[in-house]
C-alpha positions in Angstrom: 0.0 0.0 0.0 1.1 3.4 -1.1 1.9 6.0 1.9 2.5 9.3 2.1 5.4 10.9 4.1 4.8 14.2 5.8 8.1 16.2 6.5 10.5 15.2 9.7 10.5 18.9 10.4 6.9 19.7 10.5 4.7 18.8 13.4 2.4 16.0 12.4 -0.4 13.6 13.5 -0.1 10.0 13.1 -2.2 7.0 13.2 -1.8 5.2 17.0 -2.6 2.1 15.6 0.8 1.9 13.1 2.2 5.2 13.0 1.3 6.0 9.1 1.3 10.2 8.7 -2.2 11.5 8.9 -2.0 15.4 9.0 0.3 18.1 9.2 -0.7 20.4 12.1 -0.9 23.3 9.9 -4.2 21.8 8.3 -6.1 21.8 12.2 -9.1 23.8 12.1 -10.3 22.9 15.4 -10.0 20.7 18.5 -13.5 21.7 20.0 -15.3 18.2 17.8 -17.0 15.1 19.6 -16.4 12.1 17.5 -18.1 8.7 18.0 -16.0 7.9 21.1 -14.7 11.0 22.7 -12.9 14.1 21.2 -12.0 14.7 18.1 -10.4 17.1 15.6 -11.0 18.9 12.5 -8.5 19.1 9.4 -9.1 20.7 6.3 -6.7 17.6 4.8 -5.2 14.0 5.5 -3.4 11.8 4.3 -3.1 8.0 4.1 -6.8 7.8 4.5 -9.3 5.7 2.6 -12.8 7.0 2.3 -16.1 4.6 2.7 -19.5 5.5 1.1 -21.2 8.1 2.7 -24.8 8.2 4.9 -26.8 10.4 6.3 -26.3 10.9 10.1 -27.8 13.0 12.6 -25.1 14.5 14.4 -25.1 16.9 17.3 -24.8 19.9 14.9 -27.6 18.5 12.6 -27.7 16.1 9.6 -24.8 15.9 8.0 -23.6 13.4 4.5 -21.0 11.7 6.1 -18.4 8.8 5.2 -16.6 6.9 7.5 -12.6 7.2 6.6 -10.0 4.5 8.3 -5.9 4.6 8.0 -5.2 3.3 4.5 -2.0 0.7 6.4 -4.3 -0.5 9.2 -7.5 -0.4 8.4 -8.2 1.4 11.6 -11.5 3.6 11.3 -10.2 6.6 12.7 -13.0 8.9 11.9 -15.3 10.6 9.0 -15.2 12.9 6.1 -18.1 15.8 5.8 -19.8 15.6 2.3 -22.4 17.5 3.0 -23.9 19.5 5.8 -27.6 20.5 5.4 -27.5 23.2 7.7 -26.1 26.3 6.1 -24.2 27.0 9.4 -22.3 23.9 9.3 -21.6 24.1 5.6 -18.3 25.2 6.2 -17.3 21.6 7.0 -17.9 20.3 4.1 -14.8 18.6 2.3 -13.1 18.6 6.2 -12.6 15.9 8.2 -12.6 14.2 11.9 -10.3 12.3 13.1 -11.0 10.8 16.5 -7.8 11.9 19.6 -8.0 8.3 20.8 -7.0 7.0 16.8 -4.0 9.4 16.6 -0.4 10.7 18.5 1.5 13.6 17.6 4.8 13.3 16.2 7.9 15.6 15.5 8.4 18.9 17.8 6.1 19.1 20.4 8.4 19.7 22.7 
């Protein structure tokens, strides 16, 4: 399986699972999500992901088109893409996604 590689030098989330790159931190929108099971963030991009069909769900914020996306090396679901939010305030996460805290670790620079 194909995988990307984020930069050494650039602060980066990875999957916990089997540390394949998922996001640069540059591309966090926001920490302030709830995910299926527990906190989650929002990125405007990832990588290494692998999208499943989407479905409607009713999610705190409203009904939203939804598809589940999992890390492309483990298989992990880790989260879901927003296809389409049917509340014009929430359209802004459309094309974003969530990617559960408990399904990633930071890597490179924290310090």
């Amino acid at each position: 399986t194909f995988r990307s590689y984020l930069p050494r030098s650039l602060r980066t989330y990875s999957c916990v699972h089997c540390r394949a790159h998922l996001a640069r931190h540059e591309e966090l929108i926001s920490k302030s999500f709830q995910g299926s099971h527990g906190r989650a963030y929002l990125f405007n991009s990832v990588v290494n992901v692998g999208c499943g069909p989407a479905e409607q769900r009713l999610l705190l914020t409203g009904l939203h088109s939804v598809a589940d996306i999992f890390c492309q090396s483990c298989k992990t679901t880790l989260g879901w893409k927003y296809e389409q939010a049917f509340e014009s305030s929430q359209k802004y996460k459309e094309g974003k996604f969530i990617i559960e805290m408990s399904h990633m670790v930071k890597e490179n620079g924290w310090d």
